[in-house]
Backbone as a ProteinNet text record, in pm:
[ID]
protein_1_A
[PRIMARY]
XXXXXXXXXXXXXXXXXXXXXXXXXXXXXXXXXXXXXXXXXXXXXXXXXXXXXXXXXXXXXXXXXXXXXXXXXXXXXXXXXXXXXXXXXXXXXXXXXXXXXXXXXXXXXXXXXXXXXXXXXXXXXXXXXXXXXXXXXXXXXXXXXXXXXXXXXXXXXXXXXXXXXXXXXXXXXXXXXXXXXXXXXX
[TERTIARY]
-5323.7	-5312.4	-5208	-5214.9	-5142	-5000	-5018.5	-4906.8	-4880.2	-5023.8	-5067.1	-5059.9	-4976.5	-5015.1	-5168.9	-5222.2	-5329.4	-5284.7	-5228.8	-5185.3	-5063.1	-5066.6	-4885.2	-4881.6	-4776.9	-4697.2	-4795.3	-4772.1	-4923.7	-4853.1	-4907.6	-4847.9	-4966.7	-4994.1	-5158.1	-5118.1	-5129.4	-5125.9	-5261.2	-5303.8	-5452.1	-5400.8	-5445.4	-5446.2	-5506.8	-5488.2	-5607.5	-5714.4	-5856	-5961.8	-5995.1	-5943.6	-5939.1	-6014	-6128.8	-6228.8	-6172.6	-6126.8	-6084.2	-6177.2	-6238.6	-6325.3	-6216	-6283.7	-6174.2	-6256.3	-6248.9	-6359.2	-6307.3	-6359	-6277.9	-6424.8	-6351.4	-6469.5	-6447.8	-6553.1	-6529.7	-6401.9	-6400.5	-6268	-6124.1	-6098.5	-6015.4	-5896.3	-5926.8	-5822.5	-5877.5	-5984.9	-6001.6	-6038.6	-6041	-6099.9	-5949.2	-5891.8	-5768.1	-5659.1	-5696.3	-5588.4	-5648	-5793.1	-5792.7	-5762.7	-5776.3	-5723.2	-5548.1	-5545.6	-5359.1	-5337.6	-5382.1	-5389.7	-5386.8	-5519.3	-5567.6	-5468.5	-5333.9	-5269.2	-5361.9	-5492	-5545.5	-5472.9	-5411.4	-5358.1	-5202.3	-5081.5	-4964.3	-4898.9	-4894.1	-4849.3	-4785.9	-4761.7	-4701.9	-4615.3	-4511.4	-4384.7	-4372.2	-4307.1	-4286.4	-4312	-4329	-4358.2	-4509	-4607.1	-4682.3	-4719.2	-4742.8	-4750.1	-4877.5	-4924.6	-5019.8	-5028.7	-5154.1	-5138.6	-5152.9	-5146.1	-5162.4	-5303.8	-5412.7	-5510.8	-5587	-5626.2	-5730.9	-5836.5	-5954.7	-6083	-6114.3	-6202.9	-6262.5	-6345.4	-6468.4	-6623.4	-6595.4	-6655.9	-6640.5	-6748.3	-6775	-6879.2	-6967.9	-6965	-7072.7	-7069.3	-7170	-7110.4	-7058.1	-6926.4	-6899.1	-6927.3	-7003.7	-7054.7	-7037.5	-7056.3	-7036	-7243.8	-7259.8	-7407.9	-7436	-7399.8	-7431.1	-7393.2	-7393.5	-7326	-7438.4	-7474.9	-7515.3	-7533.6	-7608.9	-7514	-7425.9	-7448.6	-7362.6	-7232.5	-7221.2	-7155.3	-7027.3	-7088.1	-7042.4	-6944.8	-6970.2	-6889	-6793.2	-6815.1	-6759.1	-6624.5	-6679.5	-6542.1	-6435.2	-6469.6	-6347.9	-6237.5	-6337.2	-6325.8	-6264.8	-6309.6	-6260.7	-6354.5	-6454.1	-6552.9	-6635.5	-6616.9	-6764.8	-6923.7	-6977.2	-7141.5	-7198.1	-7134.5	-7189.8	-7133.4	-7040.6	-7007.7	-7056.3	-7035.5	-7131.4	-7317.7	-7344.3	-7529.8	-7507.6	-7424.9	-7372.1	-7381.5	-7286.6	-7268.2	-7375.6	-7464.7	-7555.2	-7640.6	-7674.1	-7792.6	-7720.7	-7608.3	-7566.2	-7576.1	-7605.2	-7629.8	-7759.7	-7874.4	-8036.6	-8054.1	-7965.4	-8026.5	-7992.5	-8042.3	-8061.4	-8197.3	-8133.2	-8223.4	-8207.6	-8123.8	-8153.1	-7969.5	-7954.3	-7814	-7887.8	-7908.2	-7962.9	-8027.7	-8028.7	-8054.3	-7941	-7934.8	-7886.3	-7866.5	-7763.1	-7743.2	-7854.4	-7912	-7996.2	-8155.1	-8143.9	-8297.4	-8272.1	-8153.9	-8191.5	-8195.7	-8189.8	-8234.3	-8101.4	-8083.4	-7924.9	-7881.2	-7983.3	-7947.8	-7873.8	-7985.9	-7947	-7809.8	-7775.5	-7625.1	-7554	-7598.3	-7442.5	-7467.1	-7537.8	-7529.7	-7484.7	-7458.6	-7392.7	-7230.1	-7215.2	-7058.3	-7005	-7086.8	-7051.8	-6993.6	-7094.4	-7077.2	-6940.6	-6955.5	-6816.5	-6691.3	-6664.5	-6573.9	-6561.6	-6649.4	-6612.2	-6565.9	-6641.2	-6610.9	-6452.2	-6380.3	-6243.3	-6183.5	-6228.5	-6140.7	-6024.6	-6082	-5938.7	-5885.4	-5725.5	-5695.7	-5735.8	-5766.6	-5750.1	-5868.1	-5988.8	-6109	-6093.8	-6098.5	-6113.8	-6264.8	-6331.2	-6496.1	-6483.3	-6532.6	-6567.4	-6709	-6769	-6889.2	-6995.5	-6974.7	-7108.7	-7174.4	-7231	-7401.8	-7434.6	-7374.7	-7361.8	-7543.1	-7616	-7721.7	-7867.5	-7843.6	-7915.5	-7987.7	-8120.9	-8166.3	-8148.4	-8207.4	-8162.5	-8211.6	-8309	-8317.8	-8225.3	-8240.5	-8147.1	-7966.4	-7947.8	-7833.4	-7786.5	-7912.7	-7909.6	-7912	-7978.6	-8002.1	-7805.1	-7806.2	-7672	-7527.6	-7534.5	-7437.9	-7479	-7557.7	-7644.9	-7593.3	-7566.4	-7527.2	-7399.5	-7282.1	-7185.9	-7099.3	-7189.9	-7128.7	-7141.3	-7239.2	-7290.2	-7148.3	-7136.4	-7040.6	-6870.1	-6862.8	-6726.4	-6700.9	-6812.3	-6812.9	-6730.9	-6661.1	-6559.6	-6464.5	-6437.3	-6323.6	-6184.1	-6076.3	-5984.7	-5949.8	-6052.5	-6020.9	-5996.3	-5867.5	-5876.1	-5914.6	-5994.8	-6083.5	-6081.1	-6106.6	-6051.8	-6195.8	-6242.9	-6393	-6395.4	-6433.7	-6451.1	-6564.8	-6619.9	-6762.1	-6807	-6903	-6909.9	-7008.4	-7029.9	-7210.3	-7077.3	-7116.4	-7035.7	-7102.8	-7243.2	-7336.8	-7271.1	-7199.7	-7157.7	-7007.9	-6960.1	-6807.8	-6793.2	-6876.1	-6938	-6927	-7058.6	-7109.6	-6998.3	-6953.5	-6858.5	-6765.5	-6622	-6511.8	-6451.4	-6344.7	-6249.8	-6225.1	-6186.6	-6069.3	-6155.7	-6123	-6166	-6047.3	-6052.9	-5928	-5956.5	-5931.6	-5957.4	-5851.7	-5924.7	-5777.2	-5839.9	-5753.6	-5742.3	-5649.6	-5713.3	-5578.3	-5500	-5420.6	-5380.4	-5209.7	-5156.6	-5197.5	-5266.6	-5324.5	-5401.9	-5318.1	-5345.9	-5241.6	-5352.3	-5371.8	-5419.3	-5441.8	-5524.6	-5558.3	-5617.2	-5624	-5706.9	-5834.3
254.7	237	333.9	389.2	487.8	418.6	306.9	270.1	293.3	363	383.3	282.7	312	119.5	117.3	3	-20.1	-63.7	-189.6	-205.3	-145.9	-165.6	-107.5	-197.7	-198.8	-327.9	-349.3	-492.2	-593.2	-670.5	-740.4	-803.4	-947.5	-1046.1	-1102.4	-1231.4	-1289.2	-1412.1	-1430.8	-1613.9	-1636	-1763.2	-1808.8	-1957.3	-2067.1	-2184.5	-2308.3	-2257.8	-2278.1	-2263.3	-2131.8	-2043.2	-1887.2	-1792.8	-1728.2	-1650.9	-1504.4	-1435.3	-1304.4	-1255.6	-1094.2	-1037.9	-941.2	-887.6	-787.8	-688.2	-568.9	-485.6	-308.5	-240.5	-117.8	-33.1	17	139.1	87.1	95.8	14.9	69.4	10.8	-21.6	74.5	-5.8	45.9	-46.2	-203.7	-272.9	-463.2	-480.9	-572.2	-740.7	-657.3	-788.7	-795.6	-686.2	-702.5	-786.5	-773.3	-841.5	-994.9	-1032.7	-1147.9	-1236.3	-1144.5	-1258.1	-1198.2	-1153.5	-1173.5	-1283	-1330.5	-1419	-1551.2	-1525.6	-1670.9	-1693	-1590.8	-1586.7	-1576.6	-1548.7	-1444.8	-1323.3	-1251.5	-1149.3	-1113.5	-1114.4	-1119	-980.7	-890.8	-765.5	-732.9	-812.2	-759	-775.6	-729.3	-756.9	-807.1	-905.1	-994.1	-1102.6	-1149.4	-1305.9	-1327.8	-1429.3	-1460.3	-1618.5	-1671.5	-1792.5	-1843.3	-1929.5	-2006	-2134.8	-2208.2	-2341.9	-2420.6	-2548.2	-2639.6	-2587.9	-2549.4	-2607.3	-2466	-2397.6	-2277.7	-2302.2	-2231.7	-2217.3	-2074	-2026.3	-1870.3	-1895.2	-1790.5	-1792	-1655.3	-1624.9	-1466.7	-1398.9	-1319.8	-1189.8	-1242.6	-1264.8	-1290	-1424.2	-1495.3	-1681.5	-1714.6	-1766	-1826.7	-1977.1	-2012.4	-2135	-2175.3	-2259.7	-2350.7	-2346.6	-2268.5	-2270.8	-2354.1	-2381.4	-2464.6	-2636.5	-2642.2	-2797.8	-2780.3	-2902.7	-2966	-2864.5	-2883.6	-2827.5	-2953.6	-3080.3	-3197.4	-3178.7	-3120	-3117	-2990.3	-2895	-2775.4	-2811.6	-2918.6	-2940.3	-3074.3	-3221.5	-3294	-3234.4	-3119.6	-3103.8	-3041.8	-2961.8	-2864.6	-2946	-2996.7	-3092.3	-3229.1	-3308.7	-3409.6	-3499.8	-3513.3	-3573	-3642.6	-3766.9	-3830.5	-3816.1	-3842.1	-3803.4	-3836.7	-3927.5	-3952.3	-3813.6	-3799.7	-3666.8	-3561.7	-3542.7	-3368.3	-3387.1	-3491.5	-3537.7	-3477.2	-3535.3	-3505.5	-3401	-3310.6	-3144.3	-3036.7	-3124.1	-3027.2	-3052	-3185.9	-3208.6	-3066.5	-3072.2	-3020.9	-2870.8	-2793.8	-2689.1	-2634.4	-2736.2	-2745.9	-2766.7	-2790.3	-2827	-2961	-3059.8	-3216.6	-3224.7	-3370.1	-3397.5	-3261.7	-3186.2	-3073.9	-3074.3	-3216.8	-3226.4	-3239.6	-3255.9	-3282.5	-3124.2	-3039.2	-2869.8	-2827.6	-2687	-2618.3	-2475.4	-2403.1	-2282.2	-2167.3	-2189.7	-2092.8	-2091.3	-2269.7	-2278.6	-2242.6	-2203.2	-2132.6	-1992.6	-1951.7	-1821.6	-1776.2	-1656.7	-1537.9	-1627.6	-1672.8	-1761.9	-1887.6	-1900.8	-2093.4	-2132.7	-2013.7	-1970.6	-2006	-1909	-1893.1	-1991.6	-2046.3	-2180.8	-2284.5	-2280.6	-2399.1	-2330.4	-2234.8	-2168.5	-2179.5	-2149.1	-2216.5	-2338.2	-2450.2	-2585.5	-2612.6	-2591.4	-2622.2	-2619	-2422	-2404.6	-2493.1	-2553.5	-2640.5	-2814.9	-2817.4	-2939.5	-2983.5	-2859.1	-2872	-2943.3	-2915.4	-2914.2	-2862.6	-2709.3	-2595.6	-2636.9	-2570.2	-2565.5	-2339.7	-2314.3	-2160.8	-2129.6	-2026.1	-2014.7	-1829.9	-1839.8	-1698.5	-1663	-1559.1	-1555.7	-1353	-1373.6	-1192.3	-1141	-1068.2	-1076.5	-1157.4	-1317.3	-1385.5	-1353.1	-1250.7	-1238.8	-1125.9	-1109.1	-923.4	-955	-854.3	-818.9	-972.9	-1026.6	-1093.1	-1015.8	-1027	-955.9	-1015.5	-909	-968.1	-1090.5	-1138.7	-1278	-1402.1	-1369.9	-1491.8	-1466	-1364.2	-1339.2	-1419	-1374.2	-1417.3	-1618.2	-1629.1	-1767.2	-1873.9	-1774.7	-1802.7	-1796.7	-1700.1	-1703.5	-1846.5	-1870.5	-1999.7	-2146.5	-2078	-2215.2	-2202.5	-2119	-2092.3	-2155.5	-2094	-2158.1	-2301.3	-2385.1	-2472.8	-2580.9	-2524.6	-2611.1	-2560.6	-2478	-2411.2	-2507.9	-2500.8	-2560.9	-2701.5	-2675.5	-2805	-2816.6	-2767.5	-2762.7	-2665.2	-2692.1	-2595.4	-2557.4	-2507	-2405	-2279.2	-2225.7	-2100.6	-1974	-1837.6	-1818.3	-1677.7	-1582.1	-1459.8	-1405	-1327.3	-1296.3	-1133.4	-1105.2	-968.3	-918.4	-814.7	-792.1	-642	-582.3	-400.2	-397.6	-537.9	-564.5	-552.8	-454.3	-502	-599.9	-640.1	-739.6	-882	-859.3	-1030.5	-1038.3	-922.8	-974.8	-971	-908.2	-911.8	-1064.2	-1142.9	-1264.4	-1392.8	-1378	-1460.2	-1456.6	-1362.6	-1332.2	-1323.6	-1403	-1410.3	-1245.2	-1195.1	-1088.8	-1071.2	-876.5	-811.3	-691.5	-711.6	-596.3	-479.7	-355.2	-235.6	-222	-225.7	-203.6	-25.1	-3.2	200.6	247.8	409.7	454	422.7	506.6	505.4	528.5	403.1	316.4	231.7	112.1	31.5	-20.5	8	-72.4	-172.6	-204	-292.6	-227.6	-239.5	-201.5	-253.2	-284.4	-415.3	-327.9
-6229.7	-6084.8	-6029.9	-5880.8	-5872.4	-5743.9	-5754.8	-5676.7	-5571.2	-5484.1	-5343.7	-5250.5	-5161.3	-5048.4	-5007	-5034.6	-4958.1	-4818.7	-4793.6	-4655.1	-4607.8	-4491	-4441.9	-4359.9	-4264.6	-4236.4	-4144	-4134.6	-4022.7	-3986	-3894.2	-3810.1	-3759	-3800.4	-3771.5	-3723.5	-3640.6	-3539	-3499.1	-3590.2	-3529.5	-3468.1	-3366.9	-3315.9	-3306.3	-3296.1	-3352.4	-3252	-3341.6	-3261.7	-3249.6	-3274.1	-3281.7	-3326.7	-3332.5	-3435.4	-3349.7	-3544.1	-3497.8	-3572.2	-3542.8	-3623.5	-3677.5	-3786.3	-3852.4	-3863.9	-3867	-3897.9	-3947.1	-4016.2	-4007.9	-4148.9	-4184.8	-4271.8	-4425.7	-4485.3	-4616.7	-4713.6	-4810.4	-4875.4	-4767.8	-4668	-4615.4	-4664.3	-4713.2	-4780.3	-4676.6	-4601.2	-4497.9	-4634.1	-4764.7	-4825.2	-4886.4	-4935	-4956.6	-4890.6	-4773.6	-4675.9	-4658.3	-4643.3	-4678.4	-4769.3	-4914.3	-5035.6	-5067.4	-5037.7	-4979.5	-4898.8	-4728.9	-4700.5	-4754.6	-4815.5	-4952	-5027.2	-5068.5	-5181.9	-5308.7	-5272.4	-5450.3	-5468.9	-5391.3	-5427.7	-5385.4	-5485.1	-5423.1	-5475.1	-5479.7	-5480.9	-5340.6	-5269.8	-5128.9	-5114.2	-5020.1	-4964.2	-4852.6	-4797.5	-4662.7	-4666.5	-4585.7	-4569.3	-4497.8	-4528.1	-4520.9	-4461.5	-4331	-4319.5	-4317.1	-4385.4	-4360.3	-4340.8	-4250.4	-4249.1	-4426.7	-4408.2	-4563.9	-4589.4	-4542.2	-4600.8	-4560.7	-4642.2	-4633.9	-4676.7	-4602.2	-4713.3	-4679.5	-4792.4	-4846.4	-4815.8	-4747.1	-4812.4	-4828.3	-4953.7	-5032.1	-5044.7	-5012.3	-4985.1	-5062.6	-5212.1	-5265.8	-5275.4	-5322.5	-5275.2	-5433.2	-5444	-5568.3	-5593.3	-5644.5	-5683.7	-5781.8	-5811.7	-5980	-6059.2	-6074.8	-6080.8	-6194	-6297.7	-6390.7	-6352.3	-6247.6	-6131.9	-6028.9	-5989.3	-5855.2	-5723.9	-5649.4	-5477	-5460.3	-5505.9	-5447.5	-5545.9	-5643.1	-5751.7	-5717.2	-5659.8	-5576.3	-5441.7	-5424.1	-5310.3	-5360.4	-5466.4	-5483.1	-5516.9	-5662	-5748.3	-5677.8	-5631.7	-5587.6	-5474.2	-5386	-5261.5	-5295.6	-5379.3	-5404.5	-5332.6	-5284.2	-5177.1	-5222.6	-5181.8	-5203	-5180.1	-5288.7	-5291.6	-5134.6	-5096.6	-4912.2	-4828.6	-4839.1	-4722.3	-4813.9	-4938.7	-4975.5	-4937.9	-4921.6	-4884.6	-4734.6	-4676.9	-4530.1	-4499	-4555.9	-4548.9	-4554.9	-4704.4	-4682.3	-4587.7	-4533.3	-4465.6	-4342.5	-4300	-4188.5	-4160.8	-4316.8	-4354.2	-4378.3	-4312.7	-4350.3	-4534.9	-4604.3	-4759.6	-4769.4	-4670.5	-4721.6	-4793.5	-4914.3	-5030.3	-5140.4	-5120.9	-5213.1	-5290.9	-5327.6	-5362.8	-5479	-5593	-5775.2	-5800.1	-5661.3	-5724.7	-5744.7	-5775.5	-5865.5	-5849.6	-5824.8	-5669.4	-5744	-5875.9	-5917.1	-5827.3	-5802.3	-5760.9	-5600.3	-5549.1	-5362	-5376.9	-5262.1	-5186.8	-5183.4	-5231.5	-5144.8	-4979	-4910.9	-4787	-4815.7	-4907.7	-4916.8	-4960.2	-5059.5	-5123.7	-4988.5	-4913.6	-4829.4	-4745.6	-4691.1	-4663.3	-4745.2	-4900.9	-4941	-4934.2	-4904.5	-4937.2	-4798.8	-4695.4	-4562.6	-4562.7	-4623.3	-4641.7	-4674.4	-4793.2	-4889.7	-4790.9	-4734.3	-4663.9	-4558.5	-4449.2	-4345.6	-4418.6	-4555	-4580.2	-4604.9	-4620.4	-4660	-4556.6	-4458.5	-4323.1	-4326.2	-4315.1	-4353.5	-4183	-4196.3	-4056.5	-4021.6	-4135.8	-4162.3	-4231.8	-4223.4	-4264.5	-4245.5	-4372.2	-4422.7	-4465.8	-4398.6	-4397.1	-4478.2	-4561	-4623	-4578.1	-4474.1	-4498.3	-4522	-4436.8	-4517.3	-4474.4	-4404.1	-4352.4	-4415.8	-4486.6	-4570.5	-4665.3	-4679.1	-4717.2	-4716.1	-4600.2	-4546.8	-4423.1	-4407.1	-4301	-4177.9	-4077.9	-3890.6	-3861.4	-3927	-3870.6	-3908.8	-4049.5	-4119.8	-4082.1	-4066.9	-4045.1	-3936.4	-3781.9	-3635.9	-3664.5	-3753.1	-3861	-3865.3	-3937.8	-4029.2	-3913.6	-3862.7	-3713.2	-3656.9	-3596.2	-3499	-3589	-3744.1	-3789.9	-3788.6	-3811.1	-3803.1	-3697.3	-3585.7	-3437.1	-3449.6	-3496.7	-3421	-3516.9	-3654.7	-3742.3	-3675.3	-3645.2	-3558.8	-3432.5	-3361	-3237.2	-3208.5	-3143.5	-3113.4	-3213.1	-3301.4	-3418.3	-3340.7	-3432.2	-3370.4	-3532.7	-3596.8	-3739.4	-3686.4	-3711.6	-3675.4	-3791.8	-3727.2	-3841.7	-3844.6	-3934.1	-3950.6	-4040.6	-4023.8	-4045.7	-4033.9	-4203.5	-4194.5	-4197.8	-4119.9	-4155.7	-4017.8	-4098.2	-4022.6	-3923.6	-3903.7	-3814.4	-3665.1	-3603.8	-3447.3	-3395.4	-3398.3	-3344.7	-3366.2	-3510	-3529	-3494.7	-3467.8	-3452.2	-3284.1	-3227.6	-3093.8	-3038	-3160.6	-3090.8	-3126.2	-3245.9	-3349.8	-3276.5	-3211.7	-3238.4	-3070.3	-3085.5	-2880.2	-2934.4	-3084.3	-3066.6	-3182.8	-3142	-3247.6	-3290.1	-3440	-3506.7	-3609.6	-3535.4	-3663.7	-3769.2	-3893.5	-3959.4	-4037.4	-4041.2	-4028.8	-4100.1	-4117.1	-4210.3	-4399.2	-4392.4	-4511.7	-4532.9	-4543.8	-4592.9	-4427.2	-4470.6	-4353.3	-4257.3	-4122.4	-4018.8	-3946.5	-3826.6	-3716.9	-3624.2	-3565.4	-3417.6	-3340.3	-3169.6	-3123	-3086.8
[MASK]
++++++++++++++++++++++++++++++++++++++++++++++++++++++++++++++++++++++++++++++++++++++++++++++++++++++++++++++++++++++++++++++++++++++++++++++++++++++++++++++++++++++++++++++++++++++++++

């Protein structure tokens, strides 16, 4: 490793209820700075505040695939088999809790990784790309569900992704992050 900064100094204030888009040119460092956020990644210097309770959804969906979809959301969550039945119904995969993230669709995935993340009841929702290599409908799909589980919550939410269309429709505030090493820009 060459001991290059990926980020440089930032500065990021989200507020309850808040959807910021993040957006900038690939590996500019935007997934970096989210799992820094997450605390997956601590190589940084400064201080970092977050609320108690975060959730991830990660570019690609991480699942427990050899587990449940109901199983996918109990363990990690701690949740009873009644609210993960709940979740998914809320995510269009009700009755599809005894499958198995092999038997859905690249969609159905990120609809259970959606799930999961709202089931936390993060106060903080860190999003990588979930609509990333889903086509325009399901995507237009997957936003429509996004909102509709956002809606009336005060999760505040930080969402990276290169579609201007979704950080357009998603986001009060949108942020470039640029440069080398990476700064912010509104």
């Amino acid at each position: 490793m060459s001991g290059r900064a990926i980020l440089g100094a930032l500065d990021l204030s989200l507020f309850k209820g808040e959807t910021v888009a993040l957006t900038g040119p690939s590996g500019v460092g935007k997934t970096t700075l989210l799992r820094t956020i997450a605390g997956l990644e601590n190589s940084h210097s400064g201080t970092i505040t977050t609320p108690p309770n975060t959730a991830m959804v990660f570019q690609e969906p991480t699942l427990l695939k050899w587990r449940s979809l109901a199983d996918n959301l109990m363990i990690p969550l701690k949740i009873s088999q009644e609210k993960a039945e709940h979740t998914l119904a809320s995510v269009g995969l009700a009755g599809r809790g005894a499958d198995f993230p092999t038997q859905l669709s690249l969609g159905q995935q990120r609809r259970l990784s959606l799930a999961r993340a709202f089931a936390a009841d993060p106060d903080l929702m860190l999003l990588d790309e979930p609509f990333v290599s889903l086509d325009d409908a399901l995507a237009d799909e997957m936003m429509g569900l996004f909102e509709s589980l956002q809606a009336g919550s005060d999760i505040a939410t930080l969402i990276v992704t290169h579609s201007e269309r979704e950080a357009k429709r998603l986001a009060s505030r949108v942020l470039v992050l640029s440069g080398s090493p990476a700064v912010l820009r509104p």
